[in-house]
C-alpha positions as CSV (number, residue, x, y, z in Angstrom):
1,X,7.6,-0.9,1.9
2,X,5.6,2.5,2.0
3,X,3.8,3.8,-0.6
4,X,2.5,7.6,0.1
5,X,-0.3,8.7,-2.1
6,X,-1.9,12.2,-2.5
7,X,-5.6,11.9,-1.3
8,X,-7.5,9.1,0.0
9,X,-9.4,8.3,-3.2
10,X,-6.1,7.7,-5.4
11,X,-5.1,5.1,-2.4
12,X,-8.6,3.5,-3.0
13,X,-7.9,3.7,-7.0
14,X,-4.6,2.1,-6.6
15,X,-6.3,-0.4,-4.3
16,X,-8.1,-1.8,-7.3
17,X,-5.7,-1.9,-9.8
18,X,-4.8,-6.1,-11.1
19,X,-1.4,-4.4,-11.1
20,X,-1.4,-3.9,-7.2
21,X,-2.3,-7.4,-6.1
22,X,0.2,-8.7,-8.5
23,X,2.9,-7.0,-6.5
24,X,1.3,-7.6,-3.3
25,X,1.4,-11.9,-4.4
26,X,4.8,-11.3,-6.1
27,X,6.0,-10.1,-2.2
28,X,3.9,-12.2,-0.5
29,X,5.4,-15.0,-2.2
30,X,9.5,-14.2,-1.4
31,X,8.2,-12.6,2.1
32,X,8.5,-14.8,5.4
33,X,5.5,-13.6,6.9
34,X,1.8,-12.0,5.7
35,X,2.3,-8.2,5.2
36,X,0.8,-6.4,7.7
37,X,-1.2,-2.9,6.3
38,X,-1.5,0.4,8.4
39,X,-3.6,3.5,7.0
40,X,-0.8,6.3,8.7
41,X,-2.3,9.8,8.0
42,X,0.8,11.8,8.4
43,X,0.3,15.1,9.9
44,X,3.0,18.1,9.6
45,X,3.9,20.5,12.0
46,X,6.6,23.6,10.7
């Protein structure tokens, strides 16, 4: 799963929501191993 955000602080924000680690256990839970989390800045070149 990848979830883009617009800024680094409303990443942080959603970090602390009850609501995200509900999802994160609900996937967790069905998953057959530990999710693995990378911080991708995504850069674009036109």
């Amino acid at each position: 799963m990848i979830v883009e955000f617009p800024s680094v602080e409303s990443a942080a924000i959603s970090n602390d929501l009850l609501v995200t680690g509900e999802i994160t256990a609900s996937i967790a839970s069905i998953a057959l191993e530990p999710p693995t989390l990378r911080n991708l800045d995504v850069v674009r070149k036109d």
